[in-house]
N, C-alpha and C positions, 0 to 999 in steps of 0.2 A: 764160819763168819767170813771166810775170806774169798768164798762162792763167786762172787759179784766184783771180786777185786778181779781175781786169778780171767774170769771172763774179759775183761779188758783188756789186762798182759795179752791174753792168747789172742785176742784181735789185733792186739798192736802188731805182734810177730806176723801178722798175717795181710796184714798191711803194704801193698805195693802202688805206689804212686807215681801215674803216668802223670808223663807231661803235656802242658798245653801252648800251642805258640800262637800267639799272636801279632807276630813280627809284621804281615800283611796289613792289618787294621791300624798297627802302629805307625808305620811308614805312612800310610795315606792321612792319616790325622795331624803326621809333621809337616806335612807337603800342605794342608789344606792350613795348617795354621801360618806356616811361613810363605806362601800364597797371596793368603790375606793382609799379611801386613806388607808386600810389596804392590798390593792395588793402594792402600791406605798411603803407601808413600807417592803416588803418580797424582794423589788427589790436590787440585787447586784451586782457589778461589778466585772466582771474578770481581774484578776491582769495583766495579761497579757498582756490586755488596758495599764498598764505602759510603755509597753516597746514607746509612745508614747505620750510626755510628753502633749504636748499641748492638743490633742485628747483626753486622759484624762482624765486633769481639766476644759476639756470642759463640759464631758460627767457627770465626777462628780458636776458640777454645775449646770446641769439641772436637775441633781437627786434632787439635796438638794433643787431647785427650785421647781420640784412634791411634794416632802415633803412637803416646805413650802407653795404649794399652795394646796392639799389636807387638810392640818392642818386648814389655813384659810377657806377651805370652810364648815369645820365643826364648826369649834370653833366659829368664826367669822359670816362668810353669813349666815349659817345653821342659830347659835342661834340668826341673827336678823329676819331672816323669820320665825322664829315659834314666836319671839315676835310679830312681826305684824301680825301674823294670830291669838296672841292671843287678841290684841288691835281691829283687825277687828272684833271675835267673839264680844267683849262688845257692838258692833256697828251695829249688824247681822238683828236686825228691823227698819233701820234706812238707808234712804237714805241719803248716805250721800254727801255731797254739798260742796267743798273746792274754796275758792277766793283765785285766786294766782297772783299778779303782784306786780310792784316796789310800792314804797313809793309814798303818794298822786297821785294815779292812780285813786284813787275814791274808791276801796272797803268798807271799812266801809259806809260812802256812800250810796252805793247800798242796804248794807244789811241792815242797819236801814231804808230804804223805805221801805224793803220787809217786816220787824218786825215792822213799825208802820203802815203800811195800810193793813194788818190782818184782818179776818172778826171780828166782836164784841165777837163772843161765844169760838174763839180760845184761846187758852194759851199760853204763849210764854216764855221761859226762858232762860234767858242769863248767860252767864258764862265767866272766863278768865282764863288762866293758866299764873302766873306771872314769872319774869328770873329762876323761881328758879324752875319751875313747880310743884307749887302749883297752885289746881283750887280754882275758889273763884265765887260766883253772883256777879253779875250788874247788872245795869240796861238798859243798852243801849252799842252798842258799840261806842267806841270811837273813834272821829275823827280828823283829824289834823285840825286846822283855817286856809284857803287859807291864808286868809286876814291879819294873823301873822308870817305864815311860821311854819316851824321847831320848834318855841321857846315855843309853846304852845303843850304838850302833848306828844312831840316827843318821848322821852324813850318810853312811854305804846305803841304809836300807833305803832310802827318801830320793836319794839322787842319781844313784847306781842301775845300770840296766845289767842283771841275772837271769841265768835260765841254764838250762841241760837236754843235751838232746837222748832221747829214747826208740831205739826204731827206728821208724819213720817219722818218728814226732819229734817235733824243736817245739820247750816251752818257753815262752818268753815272760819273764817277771816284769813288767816295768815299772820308772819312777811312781811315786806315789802322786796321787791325781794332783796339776799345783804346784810340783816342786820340784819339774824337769827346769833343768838350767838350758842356759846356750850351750852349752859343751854335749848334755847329751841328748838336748829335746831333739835336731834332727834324726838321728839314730833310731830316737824312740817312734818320730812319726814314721820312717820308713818301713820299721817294722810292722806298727800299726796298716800302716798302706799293705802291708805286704802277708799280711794276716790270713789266714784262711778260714778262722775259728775265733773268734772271741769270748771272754770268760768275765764278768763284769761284777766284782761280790762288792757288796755294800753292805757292812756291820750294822749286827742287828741292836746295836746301842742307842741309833738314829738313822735307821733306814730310808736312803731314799733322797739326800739332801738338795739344796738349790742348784749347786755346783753338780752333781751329779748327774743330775737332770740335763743339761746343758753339756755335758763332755758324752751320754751317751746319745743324746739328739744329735749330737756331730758324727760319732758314730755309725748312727742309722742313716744320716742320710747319704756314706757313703758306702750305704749299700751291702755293711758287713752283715754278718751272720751270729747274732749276739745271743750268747745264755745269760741272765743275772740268775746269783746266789745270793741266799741271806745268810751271811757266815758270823761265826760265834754266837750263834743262837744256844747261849745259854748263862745259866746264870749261879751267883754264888749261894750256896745255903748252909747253915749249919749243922752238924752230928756231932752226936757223943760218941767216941772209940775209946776205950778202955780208963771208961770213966772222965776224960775231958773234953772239950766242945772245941772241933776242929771246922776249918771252911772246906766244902767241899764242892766242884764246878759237876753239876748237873743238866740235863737236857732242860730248854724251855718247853712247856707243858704243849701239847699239841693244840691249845683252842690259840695261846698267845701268839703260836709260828703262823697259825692260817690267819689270824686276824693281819699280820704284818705283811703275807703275801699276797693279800688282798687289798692293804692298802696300796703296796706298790704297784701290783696288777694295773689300780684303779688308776695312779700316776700317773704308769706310761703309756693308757688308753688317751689320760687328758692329752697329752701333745703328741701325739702319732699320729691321732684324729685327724682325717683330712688331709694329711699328710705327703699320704703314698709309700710310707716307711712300713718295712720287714718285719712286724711284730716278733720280740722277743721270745726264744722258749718256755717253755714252762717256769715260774719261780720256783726256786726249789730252797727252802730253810735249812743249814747243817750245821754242827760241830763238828770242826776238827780234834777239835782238845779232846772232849770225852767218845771220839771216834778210835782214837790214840790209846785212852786209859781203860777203854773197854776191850781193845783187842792185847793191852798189854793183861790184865783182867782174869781174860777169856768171859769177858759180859754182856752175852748175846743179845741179852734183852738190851742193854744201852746201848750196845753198836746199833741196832735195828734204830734204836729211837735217836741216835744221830745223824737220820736221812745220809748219811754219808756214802749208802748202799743207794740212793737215789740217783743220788750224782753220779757213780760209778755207771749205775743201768744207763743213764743218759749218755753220760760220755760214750759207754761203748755202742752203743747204736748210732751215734753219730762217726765212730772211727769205723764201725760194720760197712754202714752201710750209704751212710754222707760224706766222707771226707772227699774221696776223690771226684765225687760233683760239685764239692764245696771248693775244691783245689782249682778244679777244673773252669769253675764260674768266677771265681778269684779276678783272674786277668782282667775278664773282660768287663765284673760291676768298676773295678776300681776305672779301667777308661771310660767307663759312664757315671761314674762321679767325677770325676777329674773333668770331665764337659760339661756334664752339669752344674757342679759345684763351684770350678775353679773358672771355667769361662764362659759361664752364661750366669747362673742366677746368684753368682757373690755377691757376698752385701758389701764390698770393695767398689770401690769407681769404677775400677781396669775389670769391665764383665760386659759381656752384649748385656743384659736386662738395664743395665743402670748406663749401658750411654744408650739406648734404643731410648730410657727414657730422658733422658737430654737433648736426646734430637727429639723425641716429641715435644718438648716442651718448647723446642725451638721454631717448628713449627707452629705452633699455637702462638706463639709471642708473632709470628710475621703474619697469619694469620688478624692476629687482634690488631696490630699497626698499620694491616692494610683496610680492613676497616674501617679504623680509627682518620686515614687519610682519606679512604675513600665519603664517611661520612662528614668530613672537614669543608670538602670539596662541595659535596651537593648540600649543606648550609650554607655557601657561597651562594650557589645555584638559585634557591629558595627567596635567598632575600635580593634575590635583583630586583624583583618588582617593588619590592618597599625601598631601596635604595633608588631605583628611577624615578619613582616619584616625587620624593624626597628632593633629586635633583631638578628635576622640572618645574616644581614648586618657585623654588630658588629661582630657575633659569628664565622661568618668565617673570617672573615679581623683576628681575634688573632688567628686561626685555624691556618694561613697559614702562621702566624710570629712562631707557634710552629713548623709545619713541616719543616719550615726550618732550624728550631734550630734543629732540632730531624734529620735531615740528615748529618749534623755534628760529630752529637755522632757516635761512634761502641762499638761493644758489649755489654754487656748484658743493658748501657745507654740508647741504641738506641730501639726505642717502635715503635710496629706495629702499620702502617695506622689507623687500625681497633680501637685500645684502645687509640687512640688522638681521634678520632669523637665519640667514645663513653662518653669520657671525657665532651666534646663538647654538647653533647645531653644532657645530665645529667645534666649539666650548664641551658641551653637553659629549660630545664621543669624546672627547682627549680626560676630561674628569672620569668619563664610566670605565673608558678602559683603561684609567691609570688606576681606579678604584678596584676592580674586578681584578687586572695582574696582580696589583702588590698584594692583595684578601687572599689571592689563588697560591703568591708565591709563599705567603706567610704561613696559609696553610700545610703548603708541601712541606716546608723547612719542618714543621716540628714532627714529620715522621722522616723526612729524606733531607741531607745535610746539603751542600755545596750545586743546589739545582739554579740555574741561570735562569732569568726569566725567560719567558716561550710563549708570550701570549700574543700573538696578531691582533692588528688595531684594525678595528670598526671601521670601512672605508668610504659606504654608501652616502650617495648625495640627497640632500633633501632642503627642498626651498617653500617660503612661505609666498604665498601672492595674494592680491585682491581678489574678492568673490564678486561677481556680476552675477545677477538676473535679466532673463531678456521682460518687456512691457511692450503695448501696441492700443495704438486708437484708428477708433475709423474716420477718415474727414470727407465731407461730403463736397464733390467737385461744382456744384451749383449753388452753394449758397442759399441764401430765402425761399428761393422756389421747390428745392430738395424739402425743403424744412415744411412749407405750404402742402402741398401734397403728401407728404405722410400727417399731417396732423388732420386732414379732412378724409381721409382715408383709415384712419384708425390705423398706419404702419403695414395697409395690405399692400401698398405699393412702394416702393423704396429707389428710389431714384440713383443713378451712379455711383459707388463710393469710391474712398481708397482705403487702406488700412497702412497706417504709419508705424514701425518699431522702432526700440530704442532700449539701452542698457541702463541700468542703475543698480550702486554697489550697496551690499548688503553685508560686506564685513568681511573678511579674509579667510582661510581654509587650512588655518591653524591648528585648531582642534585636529579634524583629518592629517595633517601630519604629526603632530606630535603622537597620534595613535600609532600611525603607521611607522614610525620611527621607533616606537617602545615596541612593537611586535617583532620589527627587524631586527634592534638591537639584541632583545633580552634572548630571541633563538639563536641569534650570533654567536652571544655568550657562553649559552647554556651548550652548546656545540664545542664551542673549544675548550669549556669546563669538561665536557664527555670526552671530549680527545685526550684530554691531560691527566684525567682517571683511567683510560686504555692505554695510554702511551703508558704511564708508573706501572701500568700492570706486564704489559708484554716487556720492558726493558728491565724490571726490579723484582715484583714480590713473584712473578711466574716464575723465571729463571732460580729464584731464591727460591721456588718452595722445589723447584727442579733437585736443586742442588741436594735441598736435606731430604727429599724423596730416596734419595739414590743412596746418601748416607745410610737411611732405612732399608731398603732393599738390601745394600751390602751387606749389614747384617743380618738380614732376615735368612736373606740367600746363606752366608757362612755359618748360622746357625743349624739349619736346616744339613747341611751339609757333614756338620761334623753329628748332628743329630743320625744321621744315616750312615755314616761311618761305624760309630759303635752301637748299633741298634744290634739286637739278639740276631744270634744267627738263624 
């Protein structure tokens, strides 16, 4: 029976683990992140940006969000990754072995099988780090009593980080999934980070649960190397021994373990899917208990049927013939999680992905308000012809209530045609371009704040005057006898004439100016409305989309960079 045990022993003793340094890929990844946050502080904003309130204190809060998330990634991520790389150094000849699941999953458990059926000539030494993380010996790790619940051991077993090192192997017990405190949840993550091998059992009571799901998806995505067990796969039944009916802990039947490690199979397919995540080992279903009472026994058949020879085969081809590439890969998944994870795609604020998407959105917002201005504008534009007319309407209707009044007057009262429609014109520009500035500037205001008027006035002259036509007669220089002669003549003979011209007026050339007054004005307009849409453009929303362009590139560019930093070698 102990075939399969004794073949691990003998692997472990044979076990020599080299070291890996990554001190190179290190260094540049602290340079490239303390780098970045000294561009992030030289960055300034153009006052200019005020004229744009919202815009702005958009633009200023993603500032102070690079700030604050540069800062954190030095002060903070930085100095816990060089803590755990300095935790992992202590740990650089040591495979190391981490058990991670809830509360009475069975880990302890597992590992005092693996620490009490040891070959005879190994050594074994146990240790604990207590709330306060202080380490101390023991001698065994400790386990909860099914058979009491909770009320036996609970503190140590629940909150205490346990383990023993073997060989080459360091196993780590940790708190039960849930119910790491402040005291010694960082210990526990460092270990985790520092893991080589994880071991993930989940009680076959209710395999598989919500929380579990979610503490090993954190797992996988950074990039660890994970087995799940179904432990305590078994269950209680009754016998009769010498005449009474006792309980007795038996294997779960072989159809009930496959159906369990197919649904969890099925599980962890759901959320890996698409993923990019390291699919887990094989599921493997065991008891320890009746792995325990068959070898105490000698009950081959039950040992066999406690998969416990399963795990054992696994584990040792993983110590054969994985561990020191799992060792060796160690370094470098964890600094490619630690950039992936912790400064790029966190679901945290302080991540390039989540300010890459606040500056795009800040872009899209000055995008949308420069449209928003620039479509303000050329509705100004559009209705100048209904507002000119509008005004001319107006401007002759009082034109024609003065010419009448002005035909009234004599002497020197009475004003030439010409100096009432000059009158007139002069009205007509000072209304259009007080109409046109304040529409232009009212427009700007509600995308651009504190903008001073800027619109040049209309300057061209334009006068009204009388219309003449020229007329002409012929007058014959002889009189009766010119007239005698063409009339006996039938007009074949036409005696001297003259031809007399003369003027007479037919109305004034009003219309013609006020056309060519609306043509000149409204291109006038629609010019300096096109200037004051290119002006906003080259002095505000260019410069502003400059700005958060760059904001983007920096992170694109430091992304890319630390992307290439820890890329496989």
């Amino acid at each position: 029976m102990r075939q399969k045990l004794d073949e691990f022993y003998n692997e472990l003793d044979k076990l020599a683990i080299e070291r890996n340094s990554l001190d190179d890929k290190t260094e540049k990844l602290k340079k490239s992140i303390t780098g970045f946050e000294i561009k992030v502080k030289s960055l300034k904003i153009n006052k200019e940006f005020e004229k744009n309130k919202d815009l702005y204190d958009q633009l200023s809060k993603t500032l102070n969000t690079l700030n604050k998330s540069s800062e954190a990634w030095v002060k903070i991520n930085l100095s816990r990754l060089e803590n755990e790389l300095k935790f992992r150094d202590s740990l650089s000849d040591k495979f190391v072995v981490i058990v991670f699941g809830k509360v009475k999953a069975g880990k302890s458990s597992l590992g005092n099988f693996i620490a009490e059926h040891k070959l005879s000539k190994q050594e074994i030494k146990f240790f604990k780090y207590d709330i306060a993380g202080k380490k101390q010996d023991i001698k065994k790790l400790e386990e909860i009593d099914d058979s009491k619940g909770f009320a036996v051991n609970n503190l140590e077993c629940t909150v205490e980080i346990q383990g023993f090192n073997l060989g080459r192997m360091v196993w780590i017990d940790t708190p039960g999934l849930g119910s790491m405190t402040k005291e010694n949840g960082q210990l526990t993550k460092d270990y985790i980070q520092s893991a080589d091998y994880i071991i993930y059992p989940t009680s076959s009571a209710h395999p598989f649960q919500q929380d579990e799901k979610a503490s090993l998806e954190e797992l996988l995505t950074q990039k660890k190397a994970v087995s799940i067990f179904i432990t305590k796969s078994d269950t209680v039944e009754e016998d009769e021994h010498n005449g009474k009916l006792i309980k007795k802990t038996v294997n779960k039947t072989a159809d009930r373990r496959a159906g369990q490690e197919k649904q969890v199979k099925e599980e962890i397919k759901k959320f890996i899917k698409d993923q990019g995540y390291i699919e887990p080992e094989n599921v493997i279903s065991l008891s320890v208990h009746t792995a325990k009472e068959a070898l105490k026994n000698k009950d081959s058949k039950e040992f066999h049927n406690s998969n416990v020879e399963k795990f054992y085969m696994q584990f040792t081809e993983i110590v054969k013939t994985k561990a020191n590439k799992l060792k060796a890969e160690a370094p470098l998944k964890r600094l490619q999680s630690f950039v992936e994870n912790e400064l790029i795609n966190s679901k945290q604020e302080l991540s390039t992905s989540q300010l890459k998407q606040e500056v795009e959105k800040l872009k899209k917002d000055n995008q949308a308000s420069q449209t928003k201005f620039e479509n303000d504008l050329k509705d100004v534009k559009n209705g100048l012809s209904l507002k000119f007319e509008a005004m001319v309407t107006q401007a002759e209707s009082d034109t024609d209530t003065k010419i009448k009044e002005n035909d009234k007057k004599t002497g020197k009262d009475k004003k030439e045609l010409k100096d009432i429609y000059e009158e007139t014109f002069k009205q007509l520009k000072r209304s259009l371009n007080e109409h046109v500035s304040d529409k232009l500037n009212e427009s700007i205001k509600k995308t651009l704040t504190d903008v001073a008027k800027t619109m040049e006035s209309f300057e061209e002259t334009f006068s009204v005057d009388k219309k003449y036509n020229t007329g002409s007669i012929k007058k014959d220089k002889s009189g009766f006898i010119r007239k005698f002669f063409n009339t006996i003549t039938f007009g074949w003979v036409d005696l001297d004439t003259e031809v007399e011209t003369y003027k007479y007026e037919i109305g004034d050339n009003r219309d013609e100016v006020i056309k060519t007054f609306k043509t000149s004005s409204i291109s006038f307009y629609e010019k300096q409305i096109d200037g004051q849409i290119k002006l906003f453009k080259d002095q505000f929303f260019n410069p502003f989309n400059t700005t958060v362009d760059n904001f983007l590139n920096m992170l694109t560019a430091f992304e890319n960079e630390i992307k290439q930093i820890v890329k496989d070698k």
